[in-house]
C-alpha positions, 0 to 999 in steps of 0.5 A: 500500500505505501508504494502505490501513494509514493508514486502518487505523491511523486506524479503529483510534485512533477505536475506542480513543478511542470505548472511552475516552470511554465507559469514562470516562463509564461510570465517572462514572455508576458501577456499581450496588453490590449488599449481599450476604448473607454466610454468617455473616448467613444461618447466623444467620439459620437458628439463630435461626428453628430456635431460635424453631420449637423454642421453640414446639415445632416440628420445621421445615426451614430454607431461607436463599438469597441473591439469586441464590436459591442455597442459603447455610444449610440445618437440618432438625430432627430429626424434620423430615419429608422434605417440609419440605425440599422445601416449603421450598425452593418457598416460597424460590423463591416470595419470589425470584421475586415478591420478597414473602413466599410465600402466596397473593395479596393479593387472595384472598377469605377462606375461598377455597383457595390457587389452584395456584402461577404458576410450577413450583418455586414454592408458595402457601404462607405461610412464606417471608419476604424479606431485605433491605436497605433497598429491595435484596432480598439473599435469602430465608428460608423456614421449613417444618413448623410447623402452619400457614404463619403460625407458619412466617413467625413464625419467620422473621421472630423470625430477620430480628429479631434479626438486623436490625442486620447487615443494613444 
């Protein structure tokens, strides 16, 4: 009967060294770090693209999502239609998915129509504009109910402008 619990007790010692020596070498090369997009940055963010639409005129819905595309700030203006709501959130869902702003591919000949979005839940259509830090993709902001995709990114990127200096 000792000689079965010895080995036992050894097996168990070898596990709890293997546990230390890779929890030790785990710790030098250390763990990834990952910037986050804080509520204040994503509610200035989405003030400042509604004041940049407004500015010009427009009555746009605002989408700022963080990296797990969950939902961090939301404004629809009034007299924002309902499908901006819905075409802001898939032009969101497109910058998380490809990490790029929404549109169509690069490689579309002019004049061509936008083909029919890859991915369900995601839209060919200019407007959603990615946040980052650095190389680190922490987000997206996508701007919809101006008339045309380009003046929706322009938006969006006047907010990511003004804000670039907390996003660092």
């Amino acid at each position: 009967m000792k000689l079965t619990r010895f080995p036992a007790f050894l097996a168990g010692a070898a596990a709890l060294s293997t546990g230390f020596f890779a929890q030790a070498a785990f710790a030098q090369e250390g763990l990834p770090t990952q910037k986050v997009l804080t509520i204040d940055v994503a509610q200035a963010i989405a003030q400042d693209a509604m004041a940049q639409c407004r500015a010009n005129g427009y009555k746009v819905t605002v989408t700022v999502v963080d990296h797990a595309n969950v939902l961090k700030a939301f404004l629809r203006d009034d007299g924002a239609s309902m499908a901006t709501v819905e075409v802001g959130r898939m032009k969101a869902n497109s910058v998380m998915a490809f990490g790029r702003p929404s549109g169509p591919p690069a490689n579309l000949p002019p004049g061509t129509p936008a083909p029919p979005p890859v991915l369900p839940g995601t839209i060919n259509a200019m407007g959603g504009v990615p946040i980052k830090v650095g190389d680190q993709l922490v987000g997206a902001v996508s701007v919809s109910g101006a008339p045309g995709g380009d003046k929706d990114a322009a938006c969006a990127n006047a907010a990511l402008t003004k804000v670039a200096d907390k996003l660092k």
